[in-house]
C-alpha positions in Angstrom: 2.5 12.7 -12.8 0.2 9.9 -11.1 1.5 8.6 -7.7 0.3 6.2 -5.4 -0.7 6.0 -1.9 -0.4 1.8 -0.9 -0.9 -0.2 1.9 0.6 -4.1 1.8 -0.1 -6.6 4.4 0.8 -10.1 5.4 -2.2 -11.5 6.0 -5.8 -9.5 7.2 -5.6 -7.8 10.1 -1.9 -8.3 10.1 1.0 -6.2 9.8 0.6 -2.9 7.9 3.1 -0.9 5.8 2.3 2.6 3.9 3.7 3.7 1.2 4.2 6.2 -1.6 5.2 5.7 -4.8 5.3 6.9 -8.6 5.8 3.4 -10.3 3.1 1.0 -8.0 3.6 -2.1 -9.6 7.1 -2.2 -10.0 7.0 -1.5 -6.3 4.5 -3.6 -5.0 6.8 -6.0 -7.4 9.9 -4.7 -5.2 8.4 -5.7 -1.9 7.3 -9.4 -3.1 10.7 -10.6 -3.8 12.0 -8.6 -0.8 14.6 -6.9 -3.0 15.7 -4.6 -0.3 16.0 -5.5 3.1 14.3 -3.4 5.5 11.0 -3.6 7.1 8.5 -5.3 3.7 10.9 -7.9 4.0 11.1 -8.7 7.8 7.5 -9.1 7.6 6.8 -10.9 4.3 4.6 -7.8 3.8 3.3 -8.8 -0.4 -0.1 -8.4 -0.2 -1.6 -5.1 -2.0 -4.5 -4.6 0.6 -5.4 -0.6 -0.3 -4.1 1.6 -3.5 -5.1 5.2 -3.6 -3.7 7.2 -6.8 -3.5 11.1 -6.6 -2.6 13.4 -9.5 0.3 15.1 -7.9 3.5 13.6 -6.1 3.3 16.5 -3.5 -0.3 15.3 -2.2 0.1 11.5 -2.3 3.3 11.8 -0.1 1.4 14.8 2.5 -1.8 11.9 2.4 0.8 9.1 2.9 2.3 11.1 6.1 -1.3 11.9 7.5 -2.3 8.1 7.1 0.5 7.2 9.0 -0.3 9.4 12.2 -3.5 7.7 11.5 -4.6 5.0 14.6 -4.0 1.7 13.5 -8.6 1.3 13.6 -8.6 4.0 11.4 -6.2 2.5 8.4 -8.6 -1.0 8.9 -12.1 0.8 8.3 -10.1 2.4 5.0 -8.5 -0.7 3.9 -12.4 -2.8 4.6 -14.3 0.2 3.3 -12.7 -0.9 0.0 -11.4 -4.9 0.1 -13.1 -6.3 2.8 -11.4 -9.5 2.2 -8.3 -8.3 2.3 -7.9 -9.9 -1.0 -4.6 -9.0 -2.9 -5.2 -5.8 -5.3 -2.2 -6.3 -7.4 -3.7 -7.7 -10.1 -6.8 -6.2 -10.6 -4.5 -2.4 -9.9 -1.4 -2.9 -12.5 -3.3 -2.4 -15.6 -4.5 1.2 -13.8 -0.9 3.0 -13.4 
């Protein structure tokens, strides 16, 4: 089973939320429309800034715990290393899951 390891934003340099998931664009979908409150929503966190897909559910959750002990320079240089724009990824990622 593929699974995801995201990162959205609200703007660059702005907030940061990780997160793992099986199903990324229904929910990168989820946190656009804020469909359940909690801390995406507070924040107006819809941008996409950093996707990461792993084979195995077991590996993209134990990469989605280590990037979270992560400082906050560290997730940066991994989210520029890759868009560094900070350009929204949803669009160009959906047709990849």
């Amino acid at each position: 089973m593929t699974a995801w390891v995201y990162i959205m934003s609200n703007r660059p340099n702005g907030t940061l939320y990780i997160g793992v998931t099986a199903f990324l664009t229904e929910r990168v979908q989820q946190h656009r429309v804020a469909a359940a409150p909690g801390f995406t929503a507070r924040y107006a966190l819809t941008r996409l800034v950093y996707a990461e897909r792993h084979g195995e559910m077991l590996r993209a959750i134990q990469r989605e715990k280590t990037m979270k002990h992560w400082p906050r320079a560290w997730k940066i240089n991994l989210i520029e290393g890759l868009n560094p724009g900070w350009s929204d990824l949803f669009g160009k990622l959906a047709g990849e899951e």
